[in-house]
PQR file with spaces between the fields and no chain letter, atoms N, CA, C, O and H, PARSE charges and radii, in Angstrom:
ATOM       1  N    UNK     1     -10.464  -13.354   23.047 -0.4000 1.5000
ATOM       2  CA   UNK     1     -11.165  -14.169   22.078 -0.0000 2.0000
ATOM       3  C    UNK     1     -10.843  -13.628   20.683  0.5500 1.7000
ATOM       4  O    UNK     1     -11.165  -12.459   20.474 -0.5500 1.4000
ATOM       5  N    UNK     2     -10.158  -14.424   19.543 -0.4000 1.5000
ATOM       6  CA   UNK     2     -10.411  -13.902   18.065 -0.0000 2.0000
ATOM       7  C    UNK     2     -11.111  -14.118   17.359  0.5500 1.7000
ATOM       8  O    UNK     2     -11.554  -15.253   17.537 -0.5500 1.4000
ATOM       9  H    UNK     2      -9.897  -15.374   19.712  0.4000 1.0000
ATOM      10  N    UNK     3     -11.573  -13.582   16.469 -0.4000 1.5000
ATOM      11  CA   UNK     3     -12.189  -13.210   15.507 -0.0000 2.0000
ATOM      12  C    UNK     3     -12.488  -14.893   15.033  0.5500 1.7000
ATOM      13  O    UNK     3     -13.645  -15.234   15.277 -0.5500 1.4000
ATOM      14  H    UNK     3     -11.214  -12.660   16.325  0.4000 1.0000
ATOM      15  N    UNK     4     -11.835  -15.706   14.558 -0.4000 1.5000
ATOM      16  CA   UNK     4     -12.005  -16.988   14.102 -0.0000 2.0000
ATOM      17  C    UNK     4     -12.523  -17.764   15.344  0.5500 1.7000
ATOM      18  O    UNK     4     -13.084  -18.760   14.888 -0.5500 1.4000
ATOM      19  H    UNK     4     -10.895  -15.429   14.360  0.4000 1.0000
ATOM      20  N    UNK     5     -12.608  -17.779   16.860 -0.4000 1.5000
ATOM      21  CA   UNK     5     -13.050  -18.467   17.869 -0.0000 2.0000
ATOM      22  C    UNK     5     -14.874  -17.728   17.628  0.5500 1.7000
ATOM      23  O    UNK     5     -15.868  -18.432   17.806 -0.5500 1.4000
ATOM      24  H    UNK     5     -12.152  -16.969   17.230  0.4000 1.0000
ATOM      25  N    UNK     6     -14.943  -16.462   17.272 -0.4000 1.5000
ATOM      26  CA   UNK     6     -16.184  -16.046   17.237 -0.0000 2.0000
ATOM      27  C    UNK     6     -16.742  -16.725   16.008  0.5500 1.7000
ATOM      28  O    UNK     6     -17.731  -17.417   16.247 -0.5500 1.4000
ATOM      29  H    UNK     6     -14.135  -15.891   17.127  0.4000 1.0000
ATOM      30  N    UNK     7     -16.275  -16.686   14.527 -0.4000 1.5000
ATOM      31  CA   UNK     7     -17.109  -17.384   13.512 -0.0000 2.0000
ATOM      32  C    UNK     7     -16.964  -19.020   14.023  0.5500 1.7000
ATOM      33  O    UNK     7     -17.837  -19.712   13.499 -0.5500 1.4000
ATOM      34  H    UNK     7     -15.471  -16.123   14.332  0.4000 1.0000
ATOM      35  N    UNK     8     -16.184  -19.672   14.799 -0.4000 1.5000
ATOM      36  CA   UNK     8     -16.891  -20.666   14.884 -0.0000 2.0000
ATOM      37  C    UNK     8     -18.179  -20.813   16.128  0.5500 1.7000
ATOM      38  O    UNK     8     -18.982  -21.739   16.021 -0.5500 1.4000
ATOM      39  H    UNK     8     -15.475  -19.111   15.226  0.4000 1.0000
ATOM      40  N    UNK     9     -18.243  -20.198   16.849 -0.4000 1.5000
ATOM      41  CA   UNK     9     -19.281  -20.317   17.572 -0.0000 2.0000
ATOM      42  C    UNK     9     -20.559  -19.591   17.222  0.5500 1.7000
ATOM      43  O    UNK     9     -21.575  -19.644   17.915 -0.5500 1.4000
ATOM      44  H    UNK     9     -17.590  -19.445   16.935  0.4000 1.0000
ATOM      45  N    UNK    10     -20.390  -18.674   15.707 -0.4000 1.5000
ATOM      46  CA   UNK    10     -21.311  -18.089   15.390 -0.0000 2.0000
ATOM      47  C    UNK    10     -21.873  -19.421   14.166  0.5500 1.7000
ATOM      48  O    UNK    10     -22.998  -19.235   13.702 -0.5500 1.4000
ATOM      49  H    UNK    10     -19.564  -18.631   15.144  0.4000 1.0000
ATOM      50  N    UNK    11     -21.283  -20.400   13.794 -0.4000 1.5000
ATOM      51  CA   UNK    11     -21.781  -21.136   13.255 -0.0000 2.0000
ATOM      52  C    UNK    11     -22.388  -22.043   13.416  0.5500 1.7000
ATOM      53  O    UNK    11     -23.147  -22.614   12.632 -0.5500 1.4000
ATOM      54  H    UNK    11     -20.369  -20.551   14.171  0.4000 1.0000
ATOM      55  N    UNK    12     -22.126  -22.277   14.435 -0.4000 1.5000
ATOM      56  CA   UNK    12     -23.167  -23.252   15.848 -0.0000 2.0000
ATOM      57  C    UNK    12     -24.466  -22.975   15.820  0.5500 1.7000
ATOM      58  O    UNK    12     -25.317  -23.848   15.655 -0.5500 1.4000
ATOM      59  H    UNK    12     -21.509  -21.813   15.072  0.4000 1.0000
ATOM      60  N    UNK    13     -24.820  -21.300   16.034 -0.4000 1.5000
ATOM      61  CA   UNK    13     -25.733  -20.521   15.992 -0.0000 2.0000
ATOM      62  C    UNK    13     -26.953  -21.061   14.879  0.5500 1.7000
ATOM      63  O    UNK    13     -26.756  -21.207   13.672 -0.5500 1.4000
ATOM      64  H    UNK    13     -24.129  -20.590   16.167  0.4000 1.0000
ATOM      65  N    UNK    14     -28.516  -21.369   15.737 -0.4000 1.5000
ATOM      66  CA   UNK    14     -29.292  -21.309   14.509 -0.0000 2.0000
ATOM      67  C    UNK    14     -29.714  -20.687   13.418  0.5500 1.7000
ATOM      68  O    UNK    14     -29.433  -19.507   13.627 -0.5500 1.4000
ATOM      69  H    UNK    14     -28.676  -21.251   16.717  0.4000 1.0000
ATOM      70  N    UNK    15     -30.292  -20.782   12.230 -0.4000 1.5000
ATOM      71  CA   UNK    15     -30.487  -19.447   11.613 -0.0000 2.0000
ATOM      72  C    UNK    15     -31.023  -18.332   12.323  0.5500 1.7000
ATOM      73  O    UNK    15     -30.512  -17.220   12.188 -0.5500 1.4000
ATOM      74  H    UNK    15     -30.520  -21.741   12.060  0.4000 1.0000
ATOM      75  N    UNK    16     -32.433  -18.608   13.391 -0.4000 1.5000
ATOM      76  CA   UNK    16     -32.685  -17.593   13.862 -0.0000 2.0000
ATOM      77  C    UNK    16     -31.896  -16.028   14.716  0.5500 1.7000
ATOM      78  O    UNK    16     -31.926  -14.798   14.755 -0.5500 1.4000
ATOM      79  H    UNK    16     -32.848  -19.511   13.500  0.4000 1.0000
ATOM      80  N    UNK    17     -31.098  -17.538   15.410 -0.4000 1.5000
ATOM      81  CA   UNK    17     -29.896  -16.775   16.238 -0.0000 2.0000
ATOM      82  C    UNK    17     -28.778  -15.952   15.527  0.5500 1.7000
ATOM      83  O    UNK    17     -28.033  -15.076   15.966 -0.5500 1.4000
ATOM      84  H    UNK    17     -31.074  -18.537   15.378  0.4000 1.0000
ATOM      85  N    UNK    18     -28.914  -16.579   14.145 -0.4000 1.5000
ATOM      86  CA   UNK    18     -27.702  -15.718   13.479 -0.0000 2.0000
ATOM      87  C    UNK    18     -28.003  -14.212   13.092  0.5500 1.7000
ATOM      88  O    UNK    18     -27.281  -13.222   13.203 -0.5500 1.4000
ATOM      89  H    UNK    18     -29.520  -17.290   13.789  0.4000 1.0000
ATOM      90  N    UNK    19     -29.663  -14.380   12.461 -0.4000 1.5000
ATOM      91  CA   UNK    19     -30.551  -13.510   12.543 -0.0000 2.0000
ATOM      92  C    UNK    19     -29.962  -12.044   13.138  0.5500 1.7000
ATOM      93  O    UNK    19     -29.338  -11.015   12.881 -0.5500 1.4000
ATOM      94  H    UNK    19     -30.251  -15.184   12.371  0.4000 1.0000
ATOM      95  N    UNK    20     -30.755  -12.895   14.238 -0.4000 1.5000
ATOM      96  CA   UNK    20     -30.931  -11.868   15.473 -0.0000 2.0000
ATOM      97  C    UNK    20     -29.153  -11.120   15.947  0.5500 1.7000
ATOM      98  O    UNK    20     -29.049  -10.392   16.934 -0.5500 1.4000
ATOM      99  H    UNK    20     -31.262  -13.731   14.446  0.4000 1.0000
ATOM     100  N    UNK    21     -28.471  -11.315   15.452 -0.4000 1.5000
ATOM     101  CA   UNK    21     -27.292  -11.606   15.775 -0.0000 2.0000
ATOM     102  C    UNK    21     -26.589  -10.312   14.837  0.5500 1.7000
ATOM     103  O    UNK    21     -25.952   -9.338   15.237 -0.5500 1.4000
ATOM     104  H    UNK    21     -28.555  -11.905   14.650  0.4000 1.0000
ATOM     105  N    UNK    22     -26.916  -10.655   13.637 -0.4000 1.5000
ATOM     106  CA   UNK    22     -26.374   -9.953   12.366 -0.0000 2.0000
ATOM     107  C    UNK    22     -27.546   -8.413   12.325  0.5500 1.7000
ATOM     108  O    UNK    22     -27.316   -7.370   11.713 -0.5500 1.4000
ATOM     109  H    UNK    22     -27.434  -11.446   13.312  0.4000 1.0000
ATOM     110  N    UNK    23     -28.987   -8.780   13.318 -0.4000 1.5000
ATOM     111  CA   UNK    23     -29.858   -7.125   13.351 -0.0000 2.0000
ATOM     112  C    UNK    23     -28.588   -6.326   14.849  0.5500 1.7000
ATOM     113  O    UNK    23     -28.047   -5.222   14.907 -0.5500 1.4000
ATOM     114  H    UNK    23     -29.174   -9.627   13.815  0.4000 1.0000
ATOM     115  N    UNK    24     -28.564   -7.139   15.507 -0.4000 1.5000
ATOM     116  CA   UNK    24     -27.983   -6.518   17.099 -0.0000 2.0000
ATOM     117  C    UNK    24     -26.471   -6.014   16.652  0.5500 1.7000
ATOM     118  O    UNK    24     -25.909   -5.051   17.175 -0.5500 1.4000
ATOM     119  H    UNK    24     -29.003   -8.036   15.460  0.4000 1.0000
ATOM     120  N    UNK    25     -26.045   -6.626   15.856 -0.4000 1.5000
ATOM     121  CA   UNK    25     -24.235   -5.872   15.065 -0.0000 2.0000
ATOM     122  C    UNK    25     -24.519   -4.396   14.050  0.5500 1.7000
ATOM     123  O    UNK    25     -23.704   -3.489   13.880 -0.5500 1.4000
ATOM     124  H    UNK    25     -26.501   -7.408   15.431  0.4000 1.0000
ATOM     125  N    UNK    26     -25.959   -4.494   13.449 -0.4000 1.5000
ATOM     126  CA   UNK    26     -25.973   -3.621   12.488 -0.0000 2.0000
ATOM     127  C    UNK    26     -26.743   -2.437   13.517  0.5500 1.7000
ATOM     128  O    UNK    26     -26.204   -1.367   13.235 -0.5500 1.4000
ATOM     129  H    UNK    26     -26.620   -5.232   13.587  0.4000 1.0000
ATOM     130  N    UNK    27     -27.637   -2.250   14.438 -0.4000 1.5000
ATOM     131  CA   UNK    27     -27.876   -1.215   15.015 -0.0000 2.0000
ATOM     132  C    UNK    27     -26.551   -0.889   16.043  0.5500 1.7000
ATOM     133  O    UNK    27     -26.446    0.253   16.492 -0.5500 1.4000
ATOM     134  H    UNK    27     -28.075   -3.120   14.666  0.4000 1.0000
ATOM     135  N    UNK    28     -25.507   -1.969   16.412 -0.4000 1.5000
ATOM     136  CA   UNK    28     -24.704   -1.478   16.995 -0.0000 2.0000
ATOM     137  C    UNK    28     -23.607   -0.544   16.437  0.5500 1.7000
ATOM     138  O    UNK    28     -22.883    0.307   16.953 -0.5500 1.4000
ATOM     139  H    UNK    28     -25.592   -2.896   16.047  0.4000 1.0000
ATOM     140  N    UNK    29     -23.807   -1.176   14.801 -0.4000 1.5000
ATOM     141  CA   UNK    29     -22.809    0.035   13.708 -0.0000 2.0000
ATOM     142  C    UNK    29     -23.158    1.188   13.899  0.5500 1.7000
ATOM     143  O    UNK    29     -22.477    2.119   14.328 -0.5500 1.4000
ATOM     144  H    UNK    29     -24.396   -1.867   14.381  0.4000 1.0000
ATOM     145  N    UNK    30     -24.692    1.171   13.456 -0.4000 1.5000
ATOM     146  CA   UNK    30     -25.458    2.607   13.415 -0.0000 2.0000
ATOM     147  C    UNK    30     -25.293    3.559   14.963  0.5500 1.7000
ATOM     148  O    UNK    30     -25.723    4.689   15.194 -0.5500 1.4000
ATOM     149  H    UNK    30     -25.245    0.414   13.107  0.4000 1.0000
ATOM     150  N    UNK    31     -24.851    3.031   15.477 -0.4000 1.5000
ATOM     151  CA   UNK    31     -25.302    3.388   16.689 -0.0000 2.0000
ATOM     152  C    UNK    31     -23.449    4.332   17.433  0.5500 1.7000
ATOM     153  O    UNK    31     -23.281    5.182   18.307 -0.5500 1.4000
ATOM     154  H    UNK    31     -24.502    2.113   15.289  0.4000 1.0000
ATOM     155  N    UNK    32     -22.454    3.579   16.504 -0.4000 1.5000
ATOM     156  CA   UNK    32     -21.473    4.143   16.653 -0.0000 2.0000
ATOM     157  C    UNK    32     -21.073    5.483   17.105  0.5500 1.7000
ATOM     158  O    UNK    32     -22.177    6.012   17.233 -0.5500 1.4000
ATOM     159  H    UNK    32     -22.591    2.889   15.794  0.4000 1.0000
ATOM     160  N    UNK    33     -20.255    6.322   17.411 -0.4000 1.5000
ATOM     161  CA   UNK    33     -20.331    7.525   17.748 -0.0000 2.0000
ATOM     162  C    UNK    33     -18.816    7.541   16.852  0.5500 1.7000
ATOM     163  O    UNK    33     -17.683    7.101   17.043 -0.5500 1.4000
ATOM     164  H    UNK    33     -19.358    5.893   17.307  0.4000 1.0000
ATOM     165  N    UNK    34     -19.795    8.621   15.354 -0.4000 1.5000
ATOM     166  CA   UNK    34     -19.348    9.051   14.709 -0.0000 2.0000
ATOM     167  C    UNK    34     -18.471   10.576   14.533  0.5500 1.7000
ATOM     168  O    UNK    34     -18.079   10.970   13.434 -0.5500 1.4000
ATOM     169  H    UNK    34     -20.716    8.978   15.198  0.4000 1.0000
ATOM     170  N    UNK    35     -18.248   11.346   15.845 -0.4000 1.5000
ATOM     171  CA   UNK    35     -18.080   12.992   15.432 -0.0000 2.0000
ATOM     172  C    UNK    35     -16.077   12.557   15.144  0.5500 1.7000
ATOM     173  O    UNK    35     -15.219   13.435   15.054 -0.5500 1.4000
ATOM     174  H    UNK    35     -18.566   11.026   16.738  0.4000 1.0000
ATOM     175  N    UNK    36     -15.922   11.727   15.096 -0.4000 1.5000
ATOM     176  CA   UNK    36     -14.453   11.497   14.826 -0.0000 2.0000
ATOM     177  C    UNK    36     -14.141   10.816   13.376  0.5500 1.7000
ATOM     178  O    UNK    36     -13.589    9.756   13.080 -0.5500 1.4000
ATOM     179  H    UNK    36     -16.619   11.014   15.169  0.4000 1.0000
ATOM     180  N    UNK    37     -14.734   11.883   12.573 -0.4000 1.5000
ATOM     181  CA   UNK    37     -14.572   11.448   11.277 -0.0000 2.0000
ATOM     182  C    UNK    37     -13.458   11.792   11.131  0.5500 1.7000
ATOM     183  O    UNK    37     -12.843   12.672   11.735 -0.5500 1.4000
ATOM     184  H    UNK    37     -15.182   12.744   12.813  0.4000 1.0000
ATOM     185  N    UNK    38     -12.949   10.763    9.884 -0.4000 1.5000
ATOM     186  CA   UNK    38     -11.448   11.497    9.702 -0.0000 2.0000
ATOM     187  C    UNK    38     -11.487   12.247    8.330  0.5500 1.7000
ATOM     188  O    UNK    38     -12.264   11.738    7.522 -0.5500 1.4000
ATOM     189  H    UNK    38     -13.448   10.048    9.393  0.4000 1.0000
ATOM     190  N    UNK    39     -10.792   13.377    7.892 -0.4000 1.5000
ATOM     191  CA   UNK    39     -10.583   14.074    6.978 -0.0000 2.0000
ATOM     192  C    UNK    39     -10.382   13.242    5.698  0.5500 1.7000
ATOM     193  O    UNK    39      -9.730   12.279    6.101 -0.5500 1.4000
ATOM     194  H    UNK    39     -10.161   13.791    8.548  0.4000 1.0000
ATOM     195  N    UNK    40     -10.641   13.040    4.008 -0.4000 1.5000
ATOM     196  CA   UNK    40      -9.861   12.635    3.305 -0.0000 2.0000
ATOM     197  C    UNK    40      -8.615   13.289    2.882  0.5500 1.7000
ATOM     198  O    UNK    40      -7.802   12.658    2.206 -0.5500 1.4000
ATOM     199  H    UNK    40     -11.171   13.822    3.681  0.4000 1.0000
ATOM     200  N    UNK    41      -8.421   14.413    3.202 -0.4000 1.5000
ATOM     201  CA   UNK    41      -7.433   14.730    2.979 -0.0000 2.0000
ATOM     202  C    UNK    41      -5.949   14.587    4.026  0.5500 1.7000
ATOM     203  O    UNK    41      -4.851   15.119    3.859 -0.5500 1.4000
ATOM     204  H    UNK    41      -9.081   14.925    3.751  0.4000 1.0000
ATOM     205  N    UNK    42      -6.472   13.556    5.253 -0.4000 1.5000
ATOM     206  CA   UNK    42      -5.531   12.861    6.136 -0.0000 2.0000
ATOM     207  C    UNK    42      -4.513   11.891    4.929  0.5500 1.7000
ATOM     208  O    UNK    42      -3.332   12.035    4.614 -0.5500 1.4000
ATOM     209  H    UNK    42      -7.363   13.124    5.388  0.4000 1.0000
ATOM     210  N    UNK    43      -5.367   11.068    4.541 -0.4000 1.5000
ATOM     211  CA   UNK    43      -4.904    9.653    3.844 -0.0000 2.0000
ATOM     212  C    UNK    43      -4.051   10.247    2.348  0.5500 1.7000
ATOM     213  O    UNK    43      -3.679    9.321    1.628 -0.5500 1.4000
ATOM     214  H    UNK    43      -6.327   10.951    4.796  0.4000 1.0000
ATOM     215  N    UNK    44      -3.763   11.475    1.899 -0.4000 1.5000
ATOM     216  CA   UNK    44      -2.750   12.402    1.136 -0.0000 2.0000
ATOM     217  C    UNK    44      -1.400   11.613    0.916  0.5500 1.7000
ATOM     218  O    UNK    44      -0.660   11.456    1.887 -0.5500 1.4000
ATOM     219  H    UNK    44      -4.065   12.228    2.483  0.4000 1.0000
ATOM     220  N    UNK    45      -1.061   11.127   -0.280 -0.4000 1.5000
ATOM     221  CA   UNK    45       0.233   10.248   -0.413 -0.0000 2.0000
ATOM     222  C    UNK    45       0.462    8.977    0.332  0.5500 1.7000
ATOM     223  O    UNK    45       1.584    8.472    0.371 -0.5500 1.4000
ATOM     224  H    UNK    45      -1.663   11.255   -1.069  0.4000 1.0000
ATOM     225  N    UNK    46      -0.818    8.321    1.067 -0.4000 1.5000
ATOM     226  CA   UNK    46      -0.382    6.987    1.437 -0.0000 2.0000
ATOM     227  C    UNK    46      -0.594    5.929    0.147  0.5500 1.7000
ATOM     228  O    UNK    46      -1.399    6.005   -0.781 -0.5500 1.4000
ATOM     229  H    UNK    46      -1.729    8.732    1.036  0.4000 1.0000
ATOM     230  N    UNK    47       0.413    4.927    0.431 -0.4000 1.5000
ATOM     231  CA   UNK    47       0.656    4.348   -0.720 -0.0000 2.0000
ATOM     232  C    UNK    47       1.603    4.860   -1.934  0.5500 1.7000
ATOM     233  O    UNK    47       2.380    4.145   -2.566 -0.5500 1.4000
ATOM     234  H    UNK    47       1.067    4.865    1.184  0.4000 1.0000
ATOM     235  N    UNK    48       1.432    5.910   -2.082 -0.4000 1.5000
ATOM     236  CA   UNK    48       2.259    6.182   -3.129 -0.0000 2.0000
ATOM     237  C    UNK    48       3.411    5.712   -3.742  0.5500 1.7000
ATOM     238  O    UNK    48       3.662    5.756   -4.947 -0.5500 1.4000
ATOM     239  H    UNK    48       0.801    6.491   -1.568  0.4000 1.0000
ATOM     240  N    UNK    49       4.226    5.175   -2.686 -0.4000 1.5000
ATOM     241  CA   UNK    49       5.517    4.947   -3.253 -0.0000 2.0000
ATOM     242  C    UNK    49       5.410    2.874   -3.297  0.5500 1.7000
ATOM     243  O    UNK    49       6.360    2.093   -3.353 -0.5500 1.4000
ATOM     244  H    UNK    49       4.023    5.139   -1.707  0.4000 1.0000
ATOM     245  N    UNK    50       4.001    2.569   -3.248 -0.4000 1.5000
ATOM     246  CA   UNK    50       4.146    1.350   -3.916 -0.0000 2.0000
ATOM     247  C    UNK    50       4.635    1.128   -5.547  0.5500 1.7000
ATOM     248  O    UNK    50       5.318    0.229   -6.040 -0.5500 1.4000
ATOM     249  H    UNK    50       3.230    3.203   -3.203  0.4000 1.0000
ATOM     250  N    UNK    51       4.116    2.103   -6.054 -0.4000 1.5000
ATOM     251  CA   UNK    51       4.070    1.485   -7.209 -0.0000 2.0000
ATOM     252  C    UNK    51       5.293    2.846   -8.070  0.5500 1.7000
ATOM     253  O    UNK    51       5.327    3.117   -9.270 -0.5500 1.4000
ATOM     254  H    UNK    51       3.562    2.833   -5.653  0.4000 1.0000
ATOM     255  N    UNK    52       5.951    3.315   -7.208 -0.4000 1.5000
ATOM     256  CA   UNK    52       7.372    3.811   -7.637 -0.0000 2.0000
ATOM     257  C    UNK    52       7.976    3.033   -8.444  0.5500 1.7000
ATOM     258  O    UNK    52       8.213    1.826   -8.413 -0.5500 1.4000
ATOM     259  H    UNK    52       5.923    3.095   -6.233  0.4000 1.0000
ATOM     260  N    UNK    53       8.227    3.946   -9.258 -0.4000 1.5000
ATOM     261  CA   UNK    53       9.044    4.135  -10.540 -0.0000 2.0000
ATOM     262  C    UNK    53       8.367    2.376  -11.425  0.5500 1.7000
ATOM     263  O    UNK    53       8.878    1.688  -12.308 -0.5500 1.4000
ATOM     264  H    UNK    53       8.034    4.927   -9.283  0.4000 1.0000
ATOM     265  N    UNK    54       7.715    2.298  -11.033 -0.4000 1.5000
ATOM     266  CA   UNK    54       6.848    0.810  -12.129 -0.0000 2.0000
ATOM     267  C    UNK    54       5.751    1.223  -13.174  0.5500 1.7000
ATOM     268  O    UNK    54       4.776    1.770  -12.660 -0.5500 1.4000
ATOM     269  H    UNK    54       7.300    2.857  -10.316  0.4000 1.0000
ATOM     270  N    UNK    55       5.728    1.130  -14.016 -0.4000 1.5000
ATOM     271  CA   UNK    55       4.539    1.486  -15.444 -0.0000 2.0000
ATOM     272  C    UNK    55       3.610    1.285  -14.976  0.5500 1.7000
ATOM     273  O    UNK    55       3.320    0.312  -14.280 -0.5500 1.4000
ATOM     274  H    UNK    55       6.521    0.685  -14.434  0.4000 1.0000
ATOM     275  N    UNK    56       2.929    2.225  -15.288 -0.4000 1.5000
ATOM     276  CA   UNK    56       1.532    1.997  -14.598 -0.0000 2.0000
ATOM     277  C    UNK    56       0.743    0.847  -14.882  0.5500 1.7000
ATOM     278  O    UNK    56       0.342    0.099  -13.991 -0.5500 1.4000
ATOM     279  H    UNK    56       3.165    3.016  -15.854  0.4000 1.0000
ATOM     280  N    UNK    57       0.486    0.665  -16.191 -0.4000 1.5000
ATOM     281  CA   UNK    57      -0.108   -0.677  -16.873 -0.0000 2.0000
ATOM     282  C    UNK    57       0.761   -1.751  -15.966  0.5500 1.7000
ATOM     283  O    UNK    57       0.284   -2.584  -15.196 -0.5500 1.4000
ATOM     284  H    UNK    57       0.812    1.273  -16.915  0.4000 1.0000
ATOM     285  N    UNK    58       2.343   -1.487  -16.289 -0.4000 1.5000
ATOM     286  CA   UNK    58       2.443   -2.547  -15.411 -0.0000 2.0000
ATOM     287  C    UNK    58       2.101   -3.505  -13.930  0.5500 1.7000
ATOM     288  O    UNK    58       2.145   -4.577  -13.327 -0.5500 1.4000
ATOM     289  H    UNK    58       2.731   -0.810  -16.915  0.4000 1.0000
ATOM     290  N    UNK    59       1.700   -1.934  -13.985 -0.4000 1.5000
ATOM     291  CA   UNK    59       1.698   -2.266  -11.919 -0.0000 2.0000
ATOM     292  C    UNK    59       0.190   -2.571  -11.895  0.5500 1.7000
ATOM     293  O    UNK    59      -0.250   -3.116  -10.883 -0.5500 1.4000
ATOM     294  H    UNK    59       1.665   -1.064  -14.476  0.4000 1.0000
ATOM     295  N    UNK    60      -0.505   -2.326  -12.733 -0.4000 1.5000
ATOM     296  CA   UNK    60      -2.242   -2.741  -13.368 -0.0000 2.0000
ATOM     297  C    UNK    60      -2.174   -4.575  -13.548  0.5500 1.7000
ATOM     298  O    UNK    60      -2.860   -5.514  -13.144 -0.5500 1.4000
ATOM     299  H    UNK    60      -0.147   -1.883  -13.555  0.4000 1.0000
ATOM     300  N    UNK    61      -1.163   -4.443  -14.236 -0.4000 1.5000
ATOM     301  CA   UNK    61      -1.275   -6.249  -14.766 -0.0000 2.0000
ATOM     302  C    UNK    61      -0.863   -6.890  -13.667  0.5500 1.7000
ATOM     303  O    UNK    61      -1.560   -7.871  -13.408 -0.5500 1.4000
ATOM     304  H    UNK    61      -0.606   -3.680  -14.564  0.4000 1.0000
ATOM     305  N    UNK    62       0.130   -6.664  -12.835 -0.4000 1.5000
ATOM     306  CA   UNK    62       0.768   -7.452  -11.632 -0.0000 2.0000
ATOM     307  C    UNK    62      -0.427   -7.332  -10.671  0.5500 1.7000
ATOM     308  O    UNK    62      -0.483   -8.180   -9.780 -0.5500 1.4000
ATOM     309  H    UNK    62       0.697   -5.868  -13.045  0.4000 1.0000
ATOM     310  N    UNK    63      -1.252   -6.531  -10.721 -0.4000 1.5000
ATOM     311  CA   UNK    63      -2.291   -6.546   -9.636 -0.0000 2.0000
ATOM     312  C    UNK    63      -3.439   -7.627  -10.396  0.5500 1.7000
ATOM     313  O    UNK    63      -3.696   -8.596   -9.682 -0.5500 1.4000
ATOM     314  H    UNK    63      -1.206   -5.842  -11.445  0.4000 1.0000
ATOM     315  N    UNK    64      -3.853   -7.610  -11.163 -0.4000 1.5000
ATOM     316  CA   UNK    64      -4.850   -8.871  -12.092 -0.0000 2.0000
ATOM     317  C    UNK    64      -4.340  -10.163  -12.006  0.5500 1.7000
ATOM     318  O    UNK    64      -5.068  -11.114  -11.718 -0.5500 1.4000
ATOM     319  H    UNK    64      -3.644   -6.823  -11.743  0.4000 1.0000
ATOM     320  N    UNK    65      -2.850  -10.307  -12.287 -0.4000 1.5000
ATOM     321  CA   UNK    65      -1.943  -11.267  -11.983 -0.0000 2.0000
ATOM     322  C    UNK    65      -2.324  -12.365  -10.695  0.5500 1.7000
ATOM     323  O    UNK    65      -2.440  -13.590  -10.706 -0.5500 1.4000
ATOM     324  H    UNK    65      -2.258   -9.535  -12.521  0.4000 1.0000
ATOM     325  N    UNK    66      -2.493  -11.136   -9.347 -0.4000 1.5000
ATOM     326  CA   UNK    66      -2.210  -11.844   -8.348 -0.0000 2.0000
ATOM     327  C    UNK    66      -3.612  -11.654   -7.751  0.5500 1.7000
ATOM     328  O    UNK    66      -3.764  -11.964   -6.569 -0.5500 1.4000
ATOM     329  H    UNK    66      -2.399  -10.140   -9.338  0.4000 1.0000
ATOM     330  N    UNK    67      -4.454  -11.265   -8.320 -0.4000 1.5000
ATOM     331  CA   UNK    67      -5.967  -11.450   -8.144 -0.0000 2.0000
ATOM     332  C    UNK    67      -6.515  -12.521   -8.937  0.5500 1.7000
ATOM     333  O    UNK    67      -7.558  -13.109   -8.649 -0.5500 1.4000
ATOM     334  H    UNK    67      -4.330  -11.014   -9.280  0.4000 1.0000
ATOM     335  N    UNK    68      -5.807  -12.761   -9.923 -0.4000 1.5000
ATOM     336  CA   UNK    68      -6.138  -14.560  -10.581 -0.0000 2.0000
ATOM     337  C    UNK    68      -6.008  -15.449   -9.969  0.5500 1.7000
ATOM     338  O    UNK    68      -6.806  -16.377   -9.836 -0.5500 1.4000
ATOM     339  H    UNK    68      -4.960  -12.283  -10.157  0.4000 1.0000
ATOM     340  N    UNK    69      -4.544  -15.263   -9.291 -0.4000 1.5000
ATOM     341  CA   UNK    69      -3.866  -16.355   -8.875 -0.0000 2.0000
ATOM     342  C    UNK    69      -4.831  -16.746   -7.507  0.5500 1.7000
ATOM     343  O    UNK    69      -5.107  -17.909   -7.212 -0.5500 1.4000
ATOM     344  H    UNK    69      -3.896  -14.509   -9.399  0.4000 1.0000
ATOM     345  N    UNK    70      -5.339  -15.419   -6.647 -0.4000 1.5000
ATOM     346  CA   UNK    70      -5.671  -15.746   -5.554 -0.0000 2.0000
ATOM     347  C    UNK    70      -7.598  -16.923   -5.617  0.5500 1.7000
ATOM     348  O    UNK    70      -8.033  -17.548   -4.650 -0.5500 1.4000
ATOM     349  H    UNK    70      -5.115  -14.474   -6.886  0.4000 1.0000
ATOM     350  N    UNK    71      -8.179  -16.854   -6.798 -0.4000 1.5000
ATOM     351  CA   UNK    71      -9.297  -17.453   -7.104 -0.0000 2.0000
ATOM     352  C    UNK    71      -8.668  -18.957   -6.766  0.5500 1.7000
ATOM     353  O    UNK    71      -9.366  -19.962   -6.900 -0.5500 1.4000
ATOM     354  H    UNK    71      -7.826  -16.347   -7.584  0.4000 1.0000
């Protein structure tokens, strides 16, 4: 089942049901088994070489650019 077969059958759902729906997902977050945190210092140089050798401002404006465009 994906993700889009679930929001449409979650839209079916009455408010109550959505409710109840959106409390039973959030104690199931909480409820996660967390001892597998990951380090921040794992995620060290990812990305980096996106914005290689590009101006920074530049690579600032191309990102506003295509966050306009996407509205």
């Amino acid at each position: 089942m994906t993700v889009e077969t679930l929001l449409e059958e979650i839209r079916t759902l009455s408010s109550q049901d959505r409710q109840r729906l959106i409390h039973a997902l959030l104690v199931e977050q909480t409820s996660i088994d967390t001892s597998h945190k990951r380090s921040i210092l794992e995620f060290g140089a990812i990305g980096a070489d996106i914005a290689s050798g590009i101006d920074a401002q530049e690579y600032v404006n191309q990102l506003r650019d295509e966050w306009d465009d996407s509205r």
